[in-house]
C-alpha positions in Angstrom: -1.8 -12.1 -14.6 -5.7 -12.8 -14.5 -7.7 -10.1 -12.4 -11.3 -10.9 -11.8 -13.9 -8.3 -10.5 -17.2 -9.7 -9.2 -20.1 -7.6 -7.2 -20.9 -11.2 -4.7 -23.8 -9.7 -3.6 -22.6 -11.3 0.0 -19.6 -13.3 0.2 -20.6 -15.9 3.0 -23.9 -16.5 1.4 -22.1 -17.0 -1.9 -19.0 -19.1 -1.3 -19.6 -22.4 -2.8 -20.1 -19.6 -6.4 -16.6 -18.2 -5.5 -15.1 -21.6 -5.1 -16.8 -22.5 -8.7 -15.6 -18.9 -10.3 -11.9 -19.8 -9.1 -11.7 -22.6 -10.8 -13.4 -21.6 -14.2 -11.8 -18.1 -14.7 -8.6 -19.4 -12.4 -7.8 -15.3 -11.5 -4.1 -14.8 -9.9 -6.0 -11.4 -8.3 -10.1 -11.4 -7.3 -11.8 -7.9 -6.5 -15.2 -8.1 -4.7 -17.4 -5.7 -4.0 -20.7 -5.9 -1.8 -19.2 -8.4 0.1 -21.6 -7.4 3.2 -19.6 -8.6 6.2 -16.9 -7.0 8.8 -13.3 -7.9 9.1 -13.6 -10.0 11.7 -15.8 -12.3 10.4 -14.7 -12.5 6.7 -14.3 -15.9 5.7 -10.0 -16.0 5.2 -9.4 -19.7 5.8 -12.1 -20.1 2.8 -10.1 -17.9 0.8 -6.6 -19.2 2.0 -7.6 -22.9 0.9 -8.6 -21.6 -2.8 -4.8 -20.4 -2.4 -5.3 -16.4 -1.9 -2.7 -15.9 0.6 -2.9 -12.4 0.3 -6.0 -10.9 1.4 -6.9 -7.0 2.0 -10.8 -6.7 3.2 -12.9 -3.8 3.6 -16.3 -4.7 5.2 -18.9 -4.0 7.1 -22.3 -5.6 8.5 -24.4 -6.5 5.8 -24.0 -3.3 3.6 -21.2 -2.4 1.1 -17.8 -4.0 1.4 -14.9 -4.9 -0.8 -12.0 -7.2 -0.2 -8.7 -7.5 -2.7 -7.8 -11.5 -2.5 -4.5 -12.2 -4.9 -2.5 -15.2 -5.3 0.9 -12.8 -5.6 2.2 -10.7 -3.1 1.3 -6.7 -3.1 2.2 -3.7 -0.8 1.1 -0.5 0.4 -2.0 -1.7 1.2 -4.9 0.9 2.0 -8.1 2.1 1.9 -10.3 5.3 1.8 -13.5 7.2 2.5 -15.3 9.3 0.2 -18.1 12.3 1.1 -17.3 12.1 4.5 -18.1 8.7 5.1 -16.9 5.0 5.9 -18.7 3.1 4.2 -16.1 0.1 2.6 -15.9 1.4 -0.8 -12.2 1.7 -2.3 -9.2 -0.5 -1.2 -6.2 -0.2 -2.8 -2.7 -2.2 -3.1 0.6 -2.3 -4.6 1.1 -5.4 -7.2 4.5 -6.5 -8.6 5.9 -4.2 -10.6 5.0 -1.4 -8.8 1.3 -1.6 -10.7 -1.5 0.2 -8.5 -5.1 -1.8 -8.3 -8.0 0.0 -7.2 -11.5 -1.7 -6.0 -14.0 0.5 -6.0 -17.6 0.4 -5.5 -19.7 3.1 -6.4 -22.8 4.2 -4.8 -26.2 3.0 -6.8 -27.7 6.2 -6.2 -31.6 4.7 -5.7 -34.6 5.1 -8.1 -35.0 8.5 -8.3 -32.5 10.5 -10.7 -32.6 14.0 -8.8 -30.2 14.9 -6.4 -32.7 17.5 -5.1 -34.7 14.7 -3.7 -32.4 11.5 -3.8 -29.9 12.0 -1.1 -28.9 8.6 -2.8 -28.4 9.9 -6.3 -26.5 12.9 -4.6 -24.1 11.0 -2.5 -23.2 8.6 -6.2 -22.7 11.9 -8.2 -20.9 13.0 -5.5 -19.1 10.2 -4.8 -18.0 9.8 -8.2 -16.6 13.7 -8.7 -14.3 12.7 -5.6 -12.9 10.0 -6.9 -12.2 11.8 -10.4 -10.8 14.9 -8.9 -8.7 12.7 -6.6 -7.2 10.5 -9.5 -6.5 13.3 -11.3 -4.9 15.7 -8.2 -2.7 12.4 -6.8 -1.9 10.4 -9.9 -1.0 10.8 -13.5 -1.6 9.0 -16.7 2.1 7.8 -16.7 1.4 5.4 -13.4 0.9 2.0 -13.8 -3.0 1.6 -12.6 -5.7 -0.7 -12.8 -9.6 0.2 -11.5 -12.1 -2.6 -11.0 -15.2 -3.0 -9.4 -19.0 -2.2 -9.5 -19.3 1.2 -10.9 -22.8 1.1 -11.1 -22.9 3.1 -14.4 -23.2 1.8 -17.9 -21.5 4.1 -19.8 -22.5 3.5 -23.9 -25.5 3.2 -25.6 -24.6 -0.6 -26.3 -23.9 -1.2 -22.0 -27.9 -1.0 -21.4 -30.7 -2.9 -23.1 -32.6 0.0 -24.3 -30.4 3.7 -24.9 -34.0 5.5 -25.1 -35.9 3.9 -22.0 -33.2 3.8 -19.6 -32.1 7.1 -20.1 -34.0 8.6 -17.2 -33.3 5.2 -15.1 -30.5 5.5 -12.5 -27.0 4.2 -13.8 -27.8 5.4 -17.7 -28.7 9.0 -17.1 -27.0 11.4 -18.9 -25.5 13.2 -15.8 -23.9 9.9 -14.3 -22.3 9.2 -18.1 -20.6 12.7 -18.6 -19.4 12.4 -14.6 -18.0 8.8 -14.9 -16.7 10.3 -18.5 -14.7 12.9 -16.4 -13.4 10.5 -13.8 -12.3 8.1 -16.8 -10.6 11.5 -18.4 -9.0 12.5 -14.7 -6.0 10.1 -15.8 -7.2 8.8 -19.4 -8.2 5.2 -18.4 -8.7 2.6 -20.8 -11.4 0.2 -21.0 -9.6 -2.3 -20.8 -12.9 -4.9 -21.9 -13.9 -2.4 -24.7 -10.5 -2.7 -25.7 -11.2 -6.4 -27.1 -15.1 -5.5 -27.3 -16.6 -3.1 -30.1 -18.2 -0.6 -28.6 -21.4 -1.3 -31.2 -21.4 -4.7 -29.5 -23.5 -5.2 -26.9 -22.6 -6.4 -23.7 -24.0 -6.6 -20.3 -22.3 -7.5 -16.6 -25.9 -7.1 -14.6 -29.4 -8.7 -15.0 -32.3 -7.6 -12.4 -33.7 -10.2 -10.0 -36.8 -8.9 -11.1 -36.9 -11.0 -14.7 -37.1 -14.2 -13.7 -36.0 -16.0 -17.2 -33.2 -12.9 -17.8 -32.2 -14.5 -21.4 -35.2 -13.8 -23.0 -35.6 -10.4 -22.7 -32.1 -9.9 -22.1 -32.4 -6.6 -20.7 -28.9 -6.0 -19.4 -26.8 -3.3 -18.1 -22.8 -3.1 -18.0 -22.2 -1.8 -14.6 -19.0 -3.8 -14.1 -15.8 -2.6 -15.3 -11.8 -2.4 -15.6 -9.8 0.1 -16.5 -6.1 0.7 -17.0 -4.2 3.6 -17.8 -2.2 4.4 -20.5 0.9 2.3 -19.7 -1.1 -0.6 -19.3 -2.5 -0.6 -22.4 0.2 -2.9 -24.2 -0.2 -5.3 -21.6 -3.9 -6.0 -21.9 -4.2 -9.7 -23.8 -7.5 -10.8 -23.2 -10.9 -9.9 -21.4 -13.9 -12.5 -20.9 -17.2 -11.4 -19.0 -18.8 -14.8 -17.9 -22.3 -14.5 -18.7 -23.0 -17.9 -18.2 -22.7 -17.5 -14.0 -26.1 -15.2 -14.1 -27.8 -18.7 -13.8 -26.1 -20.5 -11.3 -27.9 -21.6 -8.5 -28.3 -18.6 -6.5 -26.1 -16.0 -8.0 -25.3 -13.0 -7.4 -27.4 -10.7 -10.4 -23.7 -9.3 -11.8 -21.3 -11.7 -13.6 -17.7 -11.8 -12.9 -15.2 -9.9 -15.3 -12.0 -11.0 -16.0 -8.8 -9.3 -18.0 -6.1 -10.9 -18.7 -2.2 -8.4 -18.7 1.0 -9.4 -19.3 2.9 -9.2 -16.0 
């Protein structure tokens, strides 16, 4: 089973991209976050045509949104809030054999690391003790589990261009890596693309808009993720981030990820 994650950056704007990603990475199960459009007019028949016949969205107008789109069938379906709000974050479904996907899509938290003055840093750090304590209250390393989806964090030194000057930027601070390290302890995930990746390796999921020609200076971040716990770890085989989909036509400025386990 091939499970892609990709932050579209607005699904209907970015369809012909999807079409292209489904048949280079051919995923059985595609997670999207930031899909930016309500239920109603999420684009199924698209989706149905690129064979996804089972579709669980999670949107709203033109903010947020993520939508689970899987060629197999899954159950018990769902989704949830965090800090008190609605804002199309998490959904969540039931995949054969009783394995539990999670799309998530963390808050970026805005320029400014302080929580004092950055309701948007507050609500991520937030945001992201929920989710941890919830994992760990309601589930347990033993579950079959699998988390995807924009996490807007880069965890290791090697996830960010430069460890040194990104260390009081938003998605490297130190207080975002020891909370996401506590909500990837709550049930001891795996990183599941570390798991085939070096952590002294470098390796990036997110280029800024901002740099124009984003190979040469290369200055990356690893926002992206999957994770699987423990059971899951024998059934990882392969995990691919397609770098090469930062330059088409276009993009979105994250790359899809894809992993590859053994149904």
């Amino acid at each position: 089973m091939r499970i892609t994650t990709w932050n579209i950056n607005s699904v209907r704007i970015r369809l012909d991209l999807v079409r292209r990603l489904v048949r280079e990475a051919r995923p059985d199960v595609l997670c999207l976050q930031e899909t930016k459009v309500p239920d109603d007019l999420f684009p199924h028949r698209d989706f149905e045509a690129m064979g996804f016949a089972h579709r669980l969205v999670h949107g709203m107008k033109g903010y947020n949104g993520v939508a689970i789109l899987s060629r197999v069938p899954f159950s018990g379906d769902g989704t949830r809030g965090w800090c008190e709000k609605q804002d199309c974050r998490h959904a969540h479904v039931k995949l054969p054999g009783g394995i539990e996907l999670h799309n998530l899509y963390i808050p970026a938290g805005g320029d400014i690391p302080d929580p004092a003055v950055n309701d948007k840093f507050k609500h991520k750090l937030r945001f992201v003790d929920e989710v941890g304590a919830w994992f760990g209250a309601e589930r347990t390393r033993r579950q079959k589990m699998i988390a995807v989806g924009d996490f807007n964090i880069a965890p290791l030194e090697t996830d960010v261009w430069s460890h040194k000057q990104l260390l009081d930027v938003v998605s490297h601070t130190p207080i975002e890596v020891e909370k996401l390290g506590r909500m990837q302890a709550s049930v001891e995930w795996v990183d599941a693309v570390r798991h085939f990746v070096p952590p002294e390796q470098r390796l990036y999921t997110w280029w800024s808009y901002r740099n124009r020609d984003w190979k040469v200076g290369d200055r990356g971040r690893r926002l992206d993720h999957v994770w699987v716990t423990p059971p899951m770890r024998g059934k990882l085989r392969a995990a691919e981030v397609l770098r090469d989909a930062r330059d088409w036509e276009s993009g979105s400025d994250h790359v899809p990820v894809t992993v590859e386990i053994e149904a």
